[in-house]
Steps between C-alpha positions, in 0.01 A plus 500: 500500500793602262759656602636867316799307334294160410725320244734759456857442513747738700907540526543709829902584552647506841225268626613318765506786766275785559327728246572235247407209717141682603477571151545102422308361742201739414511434092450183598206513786328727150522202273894514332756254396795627654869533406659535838864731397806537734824455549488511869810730562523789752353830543797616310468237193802249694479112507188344404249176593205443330373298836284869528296431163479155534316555841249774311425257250446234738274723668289550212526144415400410827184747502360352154677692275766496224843588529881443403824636560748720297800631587623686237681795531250768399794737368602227262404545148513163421360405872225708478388341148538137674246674757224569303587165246425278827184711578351428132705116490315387847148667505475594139478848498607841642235782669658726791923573525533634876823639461552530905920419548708708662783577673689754738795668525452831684786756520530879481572644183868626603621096601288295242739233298415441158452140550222648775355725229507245219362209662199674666447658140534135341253296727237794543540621149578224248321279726190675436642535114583107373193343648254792370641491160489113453135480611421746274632361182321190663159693454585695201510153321212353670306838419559441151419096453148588672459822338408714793588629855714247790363671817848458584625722788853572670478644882872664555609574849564883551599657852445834684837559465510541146187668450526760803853424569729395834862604587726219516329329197586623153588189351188324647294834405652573189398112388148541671450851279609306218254279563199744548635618180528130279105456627402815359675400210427201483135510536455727188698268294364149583072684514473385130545129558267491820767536736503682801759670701502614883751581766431412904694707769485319816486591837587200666712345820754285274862389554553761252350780765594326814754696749455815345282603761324389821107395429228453702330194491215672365720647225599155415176363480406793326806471225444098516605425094222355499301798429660581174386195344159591436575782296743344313247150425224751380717672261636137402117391448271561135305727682755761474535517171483883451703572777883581409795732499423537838683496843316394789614541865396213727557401868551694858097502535414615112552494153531842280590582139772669447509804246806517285742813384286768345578843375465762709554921508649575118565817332641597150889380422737800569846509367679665741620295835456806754198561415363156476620426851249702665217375278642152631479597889159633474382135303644340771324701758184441330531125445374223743795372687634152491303254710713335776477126580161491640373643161334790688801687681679845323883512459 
């Protein structure tokens, strides 16, 4: 029986640990060539080993499947380009960018460092950036030599915290909003050459979540990364071909889309300040609130 992925070939970022790694070692189980990405540093970008991705890929290997190791830094233009050139140079094409890496650097607002700020930004951000742009001037030309759609698809890596928002995050949920916001984006740019576009927000027990709070081992089953992956191989698969622009919510016992920024209460523009203030207030009062992290919960 084929698998969902069957001869297609996937880049997933930040693959040799948790979301990513799930993400890895599912593509493959559903049929895809693998490009195993990481550089192996710390939960806050430090240091790096690929000895992480090299034990995914052996994994894979091991279980019948394809795989090989990259560790390019995904915030690199020219990295990023060497990413998806070794994808096309070793299995001969390109189908799914999982752009998964991350970092942390987690600080209140009032004693963030611009080097905390900027390299959050960078990773999360242009990381998502260089290796989406690459693969799609890979399937722009492709699109045009065979005259007709890629079912190409990119799978970004979004976060509560961006789309709900959680103190002590800005820089991680100002990139993770940014993110939400290049998908959207993104997707309507790339529909005409059969590419798709999707964000996954995972709620998942990670390195990245670990110590912030005490779990059950229920929870932890429950928010195993393992659980994300499904969504996120669907999405990757040809079956999902008219699903994009959106942001789905996987992990902690379901999966959910997520609805974006719309507008609300509006009246006519009025010149004067004082008098548009109270027209304001009573918008505000009539708007939904902001969701808190669980998605559900008013400010």
């Amino acid at each position: 029986m084929s698998g969902l992925c069957e001869n297609r070939v996937a880049i997933v970022t930040g693959a040799a640990r948790g979301v990513g790694r799930e993400n890895a070692l599912l593509l493959a189980k559903e049929g895809a060539k693998v490009v195993v990405n990481d550089l192996g540093g710390a939960v806050d970008g430090s240091g790096a080993d690929k000895t992480p991705a090299q034990q995914v890929a052996d994994e894979i290997i091991a279980a019948g499947g394809e795989a090989v190791v990259n560790g390019d830094d995904v915030s690199s233009w020219n990295g990023a380009k060497n990413m998806i050139d070794q994808a096309v140079d070793t299995f001969g094409k390109l189908d799914i960018l999982v752009n998964n890496a991350g970092i942390l650097r987690d600080r209140m607002l009032v004693n963030m460092t611009e080097e905390e700020w900027d390299s959050v930004i960078q990773v999360h951000l242009k990381g998502t950036f260089a290796p989406a742009r690459h693969a799609a001037s890979y399937w722009r030309e492709r699109s045009k030599e065979i005259d007709g759609p890629v079912h190409g698809r990119i799978i970004n890596t979004t976060s509560t915290s961006g789309i709900y928002g959680n103190v002590g995050q800005t820089n991680y949920g100002a990139a993770k909003a940014g993110i939400a916001a290049f998908t959207v984006i993104a997707a309507r740019e790339l529909r005409r050459i059969g590419v798709t576009v999707n964000a996954i927000s995972p709620s998942a027990y990670t390195r990245m979540t670990d110590g912030l709070r005490e779990y059950t081992e229920e929870e932890i089953e429950m928010r195993h990364p393992r659980w994300v992956a499904p969504s996120v191989v669907y999405l990757a698969s040809e079956e999902a071909h008219d699903i994009s622009g959106r942001i789905i919510q996987a992990g902690a016992g379901m999966v959910a889309v997520c609805e974006g920024w719309r507008r609300g209460a509006e009246i006519e523009q009025i010149a004067s300040p004082s008098e548009l203030g109270p027209e304001i207030r009573k918008m505000c009062e009539l708007a939904r609130k902001n969701s808190g992290m669980d998605g559900l919960e008013l400010d």
